[in-house]
Backbone bond lengths (Angstrom), bond angles and torsions (degrees), N, CA, C in turn:
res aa  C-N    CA-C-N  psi(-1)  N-CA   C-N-CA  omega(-1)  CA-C   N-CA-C  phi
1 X - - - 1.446 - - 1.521 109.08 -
2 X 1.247 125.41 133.88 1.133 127.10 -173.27 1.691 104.56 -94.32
3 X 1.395 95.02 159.82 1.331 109.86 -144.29 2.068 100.88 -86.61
4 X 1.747 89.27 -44.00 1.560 112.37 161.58 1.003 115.60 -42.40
5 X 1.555 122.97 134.58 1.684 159.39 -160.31 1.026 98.00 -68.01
6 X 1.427 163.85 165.04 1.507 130.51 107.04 1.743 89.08 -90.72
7 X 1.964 92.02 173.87 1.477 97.38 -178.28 2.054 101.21 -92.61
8 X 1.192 96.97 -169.58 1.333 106.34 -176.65 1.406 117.90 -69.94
9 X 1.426 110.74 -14.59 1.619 117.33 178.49 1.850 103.47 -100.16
10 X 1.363 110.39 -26.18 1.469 96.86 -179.23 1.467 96.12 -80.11
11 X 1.549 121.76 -32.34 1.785 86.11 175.30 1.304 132.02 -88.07
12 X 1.353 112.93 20.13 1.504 123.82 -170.28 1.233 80.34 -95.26
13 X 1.829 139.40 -69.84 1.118 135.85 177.21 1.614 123.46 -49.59
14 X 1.275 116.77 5.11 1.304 123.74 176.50 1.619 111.46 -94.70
15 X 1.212 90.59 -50.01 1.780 120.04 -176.84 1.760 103.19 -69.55
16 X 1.332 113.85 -28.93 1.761 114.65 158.38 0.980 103.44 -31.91
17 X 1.631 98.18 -94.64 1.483 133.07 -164.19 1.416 111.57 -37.48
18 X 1.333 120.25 -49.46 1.605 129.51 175.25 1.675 119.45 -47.72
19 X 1.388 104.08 -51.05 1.364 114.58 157.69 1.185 132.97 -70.69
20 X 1.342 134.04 -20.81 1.566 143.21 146.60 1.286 111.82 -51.65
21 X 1.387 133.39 -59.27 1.266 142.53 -160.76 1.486 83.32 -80.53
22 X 1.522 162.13 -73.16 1.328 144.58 169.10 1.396 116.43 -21.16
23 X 1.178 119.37 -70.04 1.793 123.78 -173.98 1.995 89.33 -68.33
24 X 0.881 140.31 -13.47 1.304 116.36 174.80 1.918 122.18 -94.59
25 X 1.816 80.97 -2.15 1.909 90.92 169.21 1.771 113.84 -96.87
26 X 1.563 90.86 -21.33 1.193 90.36 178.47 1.620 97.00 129.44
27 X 0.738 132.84 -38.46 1.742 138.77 158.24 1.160 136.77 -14.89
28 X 1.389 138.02 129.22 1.439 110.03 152.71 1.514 111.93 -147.63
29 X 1.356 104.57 118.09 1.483 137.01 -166.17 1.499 105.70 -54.65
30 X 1.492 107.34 121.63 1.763 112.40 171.99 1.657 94.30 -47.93
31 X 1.688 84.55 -178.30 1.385 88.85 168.79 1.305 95.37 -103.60
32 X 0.910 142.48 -44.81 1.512 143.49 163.24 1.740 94.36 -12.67
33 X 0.733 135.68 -62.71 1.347 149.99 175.52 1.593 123.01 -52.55
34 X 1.166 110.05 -32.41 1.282 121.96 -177.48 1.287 102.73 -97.67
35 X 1.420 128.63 -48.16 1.810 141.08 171.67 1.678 74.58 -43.49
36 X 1.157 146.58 -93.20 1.497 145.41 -95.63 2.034 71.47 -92.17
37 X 1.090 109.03 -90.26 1.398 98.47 177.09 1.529 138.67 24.41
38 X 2.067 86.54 -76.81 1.666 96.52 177.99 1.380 114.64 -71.79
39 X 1.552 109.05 -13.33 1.286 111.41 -167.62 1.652 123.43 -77.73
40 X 1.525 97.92 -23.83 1.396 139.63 165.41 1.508 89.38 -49.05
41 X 1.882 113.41 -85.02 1.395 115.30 -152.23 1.512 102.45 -54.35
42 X 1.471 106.69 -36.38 1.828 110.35 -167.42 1.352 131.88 -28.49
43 X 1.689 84.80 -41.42 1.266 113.44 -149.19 1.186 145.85 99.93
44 X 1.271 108.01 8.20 2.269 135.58 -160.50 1.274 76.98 -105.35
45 X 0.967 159.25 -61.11 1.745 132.58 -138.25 1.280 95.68 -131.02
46 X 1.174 130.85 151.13 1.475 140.87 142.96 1.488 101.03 -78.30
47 X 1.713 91.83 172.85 2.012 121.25 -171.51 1.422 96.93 -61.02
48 X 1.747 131.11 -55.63 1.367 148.96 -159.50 1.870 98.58 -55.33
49 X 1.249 97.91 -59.24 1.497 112.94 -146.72 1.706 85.42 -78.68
50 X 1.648 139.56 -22.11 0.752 124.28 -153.24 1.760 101.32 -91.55
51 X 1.848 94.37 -42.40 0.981 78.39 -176.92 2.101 129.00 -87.41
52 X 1.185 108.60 27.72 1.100 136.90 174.38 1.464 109.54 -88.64
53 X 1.316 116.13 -32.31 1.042 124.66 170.57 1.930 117.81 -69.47
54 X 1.352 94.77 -57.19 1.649 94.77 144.61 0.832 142.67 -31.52
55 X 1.366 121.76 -64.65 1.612 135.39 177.93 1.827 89.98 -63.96
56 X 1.064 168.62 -72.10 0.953 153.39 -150.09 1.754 112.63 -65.49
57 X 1.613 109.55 -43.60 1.297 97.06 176.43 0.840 131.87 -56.86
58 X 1.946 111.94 -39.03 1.438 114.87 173.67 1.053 135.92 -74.01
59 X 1.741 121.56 -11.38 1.889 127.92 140.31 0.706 128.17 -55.03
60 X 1.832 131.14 -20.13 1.022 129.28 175.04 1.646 113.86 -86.32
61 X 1.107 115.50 -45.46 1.540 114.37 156.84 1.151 124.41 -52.21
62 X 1.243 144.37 -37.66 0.887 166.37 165.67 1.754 100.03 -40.44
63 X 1.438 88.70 -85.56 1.815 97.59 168.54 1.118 111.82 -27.76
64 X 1.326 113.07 -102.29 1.460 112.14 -177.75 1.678 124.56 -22.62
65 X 1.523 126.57 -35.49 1.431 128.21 167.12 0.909 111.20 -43.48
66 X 1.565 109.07 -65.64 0.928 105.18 177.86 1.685 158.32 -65.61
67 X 1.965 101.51 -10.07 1.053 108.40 -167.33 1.735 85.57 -88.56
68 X 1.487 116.61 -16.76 1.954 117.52 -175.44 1.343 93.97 -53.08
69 X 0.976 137.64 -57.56 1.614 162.04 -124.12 1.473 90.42 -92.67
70 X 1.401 126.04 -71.72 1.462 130.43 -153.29 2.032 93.13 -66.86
71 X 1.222 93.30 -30.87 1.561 92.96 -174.93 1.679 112.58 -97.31
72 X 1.438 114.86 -13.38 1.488 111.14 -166.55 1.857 114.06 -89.36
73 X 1.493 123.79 139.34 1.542 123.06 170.26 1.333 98.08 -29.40
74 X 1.225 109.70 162.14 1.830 136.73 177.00 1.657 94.52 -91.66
75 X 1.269 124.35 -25.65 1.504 130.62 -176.36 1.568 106.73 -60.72
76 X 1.259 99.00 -49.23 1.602 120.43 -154.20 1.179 113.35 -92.20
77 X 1.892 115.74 -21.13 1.231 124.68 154.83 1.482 119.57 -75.50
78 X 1.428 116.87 -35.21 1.746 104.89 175.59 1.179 103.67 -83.73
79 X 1.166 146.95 -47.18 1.513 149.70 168.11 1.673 97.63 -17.57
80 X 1.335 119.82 -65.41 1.655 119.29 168.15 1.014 154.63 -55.45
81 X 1.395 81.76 -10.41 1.607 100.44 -168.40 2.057 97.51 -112.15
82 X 1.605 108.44 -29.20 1.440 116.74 174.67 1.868 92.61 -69.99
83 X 1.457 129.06 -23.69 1.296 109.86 178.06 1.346 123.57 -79.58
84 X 1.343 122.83 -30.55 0.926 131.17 168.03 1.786 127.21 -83.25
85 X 1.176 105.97 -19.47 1.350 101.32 179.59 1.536 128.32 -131.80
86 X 1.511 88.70 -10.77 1.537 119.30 149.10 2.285 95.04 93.01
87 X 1.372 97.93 173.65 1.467 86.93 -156.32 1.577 123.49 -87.58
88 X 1.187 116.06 -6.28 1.390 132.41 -176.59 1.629 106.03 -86.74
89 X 1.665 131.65 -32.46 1.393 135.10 158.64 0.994 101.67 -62.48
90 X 1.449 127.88 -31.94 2.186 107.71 -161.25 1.159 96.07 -93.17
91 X 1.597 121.15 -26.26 1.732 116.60 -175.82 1.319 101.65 -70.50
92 X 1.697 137.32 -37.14 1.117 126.61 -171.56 1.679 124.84 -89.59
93 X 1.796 93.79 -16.36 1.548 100.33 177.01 1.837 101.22 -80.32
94 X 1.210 118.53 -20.70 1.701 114.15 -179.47 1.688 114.11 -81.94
95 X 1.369 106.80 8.53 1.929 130.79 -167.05 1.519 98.35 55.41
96 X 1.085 138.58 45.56 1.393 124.65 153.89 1.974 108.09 -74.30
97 X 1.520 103.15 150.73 1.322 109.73 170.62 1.289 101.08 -91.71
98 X 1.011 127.23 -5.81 1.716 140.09 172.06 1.140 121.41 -71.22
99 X 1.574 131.56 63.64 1.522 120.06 160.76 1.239 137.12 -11.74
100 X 1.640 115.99 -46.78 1.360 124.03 147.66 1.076 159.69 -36.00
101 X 1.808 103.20 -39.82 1.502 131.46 -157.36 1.696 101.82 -59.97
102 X 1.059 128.98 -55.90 1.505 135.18 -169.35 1.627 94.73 -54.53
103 X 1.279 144.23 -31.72 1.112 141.64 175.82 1.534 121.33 -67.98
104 X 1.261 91.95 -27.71 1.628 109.05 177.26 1.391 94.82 -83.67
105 X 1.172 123.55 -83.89 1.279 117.23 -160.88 1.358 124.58 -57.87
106 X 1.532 119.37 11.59 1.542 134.68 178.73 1.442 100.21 -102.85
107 X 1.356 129.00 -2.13 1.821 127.80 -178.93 0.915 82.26 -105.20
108 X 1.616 103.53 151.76 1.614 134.99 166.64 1.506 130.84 -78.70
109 X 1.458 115.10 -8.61 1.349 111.97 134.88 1.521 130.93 -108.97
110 X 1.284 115.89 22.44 1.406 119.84 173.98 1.740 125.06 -85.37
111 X 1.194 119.74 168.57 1.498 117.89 169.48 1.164 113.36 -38.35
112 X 1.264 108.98 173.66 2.035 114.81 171.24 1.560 78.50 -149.37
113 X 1.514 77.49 150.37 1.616 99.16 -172.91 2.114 111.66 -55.19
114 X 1.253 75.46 163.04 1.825 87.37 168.49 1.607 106.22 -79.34
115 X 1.092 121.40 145.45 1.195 131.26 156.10 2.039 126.79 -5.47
116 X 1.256 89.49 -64.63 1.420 109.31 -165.75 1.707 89.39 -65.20
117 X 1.314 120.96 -56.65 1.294 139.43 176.88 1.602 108.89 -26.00
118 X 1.353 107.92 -62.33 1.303 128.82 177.76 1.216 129.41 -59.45
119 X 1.405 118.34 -28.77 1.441 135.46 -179.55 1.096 68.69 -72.27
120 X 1.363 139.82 -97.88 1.952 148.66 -117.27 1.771 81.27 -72.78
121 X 0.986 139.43 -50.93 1.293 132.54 -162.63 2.048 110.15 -52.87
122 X 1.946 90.43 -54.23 1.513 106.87 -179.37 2.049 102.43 -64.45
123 X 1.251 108.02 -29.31 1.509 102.12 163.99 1.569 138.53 -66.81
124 X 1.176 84.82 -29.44 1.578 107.85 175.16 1.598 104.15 -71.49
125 X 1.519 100.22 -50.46 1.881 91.48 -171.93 1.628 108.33 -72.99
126 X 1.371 127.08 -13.13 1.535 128.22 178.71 1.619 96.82 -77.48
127 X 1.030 115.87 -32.82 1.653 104.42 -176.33 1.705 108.01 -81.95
128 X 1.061 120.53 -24.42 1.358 110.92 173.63 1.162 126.01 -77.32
129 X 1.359 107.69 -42.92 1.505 117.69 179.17 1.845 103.39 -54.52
130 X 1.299 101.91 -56.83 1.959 97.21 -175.90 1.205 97.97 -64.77
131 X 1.327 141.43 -38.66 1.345 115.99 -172.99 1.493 111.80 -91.01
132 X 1.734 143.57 -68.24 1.230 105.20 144.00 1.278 146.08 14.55
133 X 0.818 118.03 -72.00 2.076 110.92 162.69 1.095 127.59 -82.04
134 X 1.208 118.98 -3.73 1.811 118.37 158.13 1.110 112.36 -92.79
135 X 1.400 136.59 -37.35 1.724 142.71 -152.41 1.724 113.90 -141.55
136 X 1.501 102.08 -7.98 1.402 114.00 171.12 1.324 108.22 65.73
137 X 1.532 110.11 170.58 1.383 124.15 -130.13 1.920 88.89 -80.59
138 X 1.437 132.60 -40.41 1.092 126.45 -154.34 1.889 96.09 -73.97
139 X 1.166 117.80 -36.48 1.523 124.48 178.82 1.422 114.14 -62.14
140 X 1.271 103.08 -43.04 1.737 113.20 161.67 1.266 128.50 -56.33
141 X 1.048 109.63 -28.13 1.605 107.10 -178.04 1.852 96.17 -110.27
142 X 1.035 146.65 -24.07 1.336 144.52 129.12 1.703 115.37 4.59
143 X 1.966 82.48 -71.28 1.504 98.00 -162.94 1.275 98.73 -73.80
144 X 1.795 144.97 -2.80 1.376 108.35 178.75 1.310 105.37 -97.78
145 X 1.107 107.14 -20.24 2.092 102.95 -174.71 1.782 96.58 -86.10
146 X 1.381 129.29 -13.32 1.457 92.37 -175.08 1.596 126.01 -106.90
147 X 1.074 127.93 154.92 1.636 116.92 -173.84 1.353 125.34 -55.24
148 X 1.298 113.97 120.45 1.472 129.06 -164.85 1.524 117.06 -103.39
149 X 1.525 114.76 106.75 1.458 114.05 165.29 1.626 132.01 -19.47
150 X 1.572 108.18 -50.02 1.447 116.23 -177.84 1.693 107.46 -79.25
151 X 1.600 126.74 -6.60 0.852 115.49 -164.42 2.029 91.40 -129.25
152 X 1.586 96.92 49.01 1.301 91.52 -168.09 1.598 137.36 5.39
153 X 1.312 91.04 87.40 1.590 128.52 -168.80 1.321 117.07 27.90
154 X 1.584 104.28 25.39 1.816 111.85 159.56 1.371 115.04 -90.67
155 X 1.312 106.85 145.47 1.434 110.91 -177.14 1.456 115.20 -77.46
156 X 1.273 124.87 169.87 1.734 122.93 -140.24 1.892 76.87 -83.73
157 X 1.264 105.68 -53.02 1.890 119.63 -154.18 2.055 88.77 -43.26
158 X 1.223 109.27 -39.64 1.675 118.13 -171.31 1.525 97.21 -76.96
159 X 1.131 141.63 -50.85 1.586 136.42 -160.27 1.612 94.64 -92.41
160 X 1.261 123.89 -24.24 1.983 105.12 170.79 2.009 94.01 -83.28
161 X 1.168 120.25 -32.14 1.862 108.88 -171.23 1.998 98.47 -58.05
162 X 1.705 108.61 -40.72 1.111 110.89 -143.17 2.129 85.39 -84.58
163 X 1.200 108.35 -8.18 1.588 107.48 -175.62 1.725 121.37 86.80
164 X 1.037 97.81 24.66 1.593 110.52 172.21 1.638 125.21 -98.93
165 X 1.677 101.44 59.83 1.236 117.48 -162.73 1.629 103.16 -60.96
166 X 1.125 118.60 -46.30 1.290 125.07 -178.95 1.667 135.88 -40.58
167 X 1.661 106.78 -50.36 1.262 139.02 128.26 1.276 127.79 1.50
168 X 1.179 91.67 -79.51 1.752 133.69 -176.11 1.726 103.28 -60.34
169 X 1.638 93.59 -70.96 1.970 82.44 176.41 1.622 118.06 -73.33
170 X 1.718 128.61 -8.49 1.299 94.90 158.63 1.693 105.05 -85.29
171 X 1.571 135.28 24.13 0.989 89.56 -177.54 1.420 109.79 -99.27
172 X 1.613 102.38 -7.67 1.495 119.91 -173.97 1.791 98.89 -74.26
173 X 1.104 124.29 -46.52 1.452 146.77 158.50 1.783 105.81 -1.29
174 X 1.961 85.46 -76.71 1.631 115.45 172.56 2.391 104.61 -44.89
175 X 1.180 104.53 -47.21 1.541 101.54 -156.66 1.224 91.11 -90.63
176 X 1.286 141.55 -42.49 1.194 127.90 171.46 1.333 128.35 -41.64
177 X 1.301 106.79 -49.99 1.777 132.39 175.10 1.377 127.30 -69.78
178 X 1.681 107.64 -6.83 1.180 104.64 179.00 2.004 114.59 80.07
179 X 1.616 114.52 29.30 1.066 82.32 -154.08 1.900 80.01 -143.48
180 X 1.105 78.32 -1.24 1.889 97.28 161.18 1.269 124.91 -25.22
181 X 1.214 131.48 134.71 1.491 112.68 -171.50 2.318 97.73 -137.63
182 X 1.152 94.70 21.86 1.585 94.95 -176.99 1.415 119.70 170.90
């Protein structure tokens, strides 16, 4: 980190460019993200503290997901997860041979998943939520259908069906962090 000031216009012109080069990957940077940023160029935060600052937001989101989850209907969790990722991925990321099943188990008099189902389901919604709010919803749903380095070049939707939760959250870990490699 350099030790040199910039003024208030080179980090406004810094903080451009930063956000251009995001929307030109496809991105688009909280502001939470952009505050921490300028705060970077300012001079108020160092690299360490910032990204510490990170790592806390995303436990705290995290947390809270997770405590929705441990407490929320199985209805109301596939219902969210069929909105976002639509119903033929959640039926196949929960290992149903049932294209359907997530549709069923999203009606209010229908089945609710089995157990095993549910774990991969409650895995599925922890990976969206952290990625979703760092890289937004179109990168999120990207990242579960496409082949992933950390998940030796299986796609995430295949390593949560096959039960490789572990995997799975460093791989969300990796994209969250910037440290992604595919």
């Amino acid at each position: 980190m350099s030790e040199r000031k910039l003024t208030p216009a080179q980090v406004k012109q810094a903080l451009a460019a930063i956000e251009k080069g995001h929307q030109l990957e496809g991105h688009r940077p909280s502001a939470s993200a952009l505050d921490r940023a300028r705060r970077i160029l300012a001079g108020e935060l160092n690299p360490e503290d910032a990204e510490a600052e990170m790592r806390d937001a995303l436990r705290e989101v995290i947390a809270g997901e997770q405590e929705i989850l441990r407490t929320a209907d199985s209805r109301a969790l596939v219902g969210r997860l069929i909105e976002v990722l639509g119903p033929t991925l959640v039926s196949t990321l929960a290992g149903s041979t049932d294209t359907h099943a997530a549709m069923t188990w999203a009606t209010p008099d229908g089945p609710k998943p089995n157990m095993e189902a549910l774990t991969r389901l409650r895995c599925a919604a922890d990976a969206w939520r952290a990625i979703s709010e760092v890289e937004g919803d179109d990168i999120a749903r990207a990242w579960f259908i496409g082949g992933n380095s950390w998940l030796s070049e299986d796609a995430p939707v295949t390593a949560i069906r096959e039960g490789r939760f572990t995997e799975v959250t460093t791989a969300v870990t990796a994209c969250v962090e910037d440290t992604f490699s595919g």
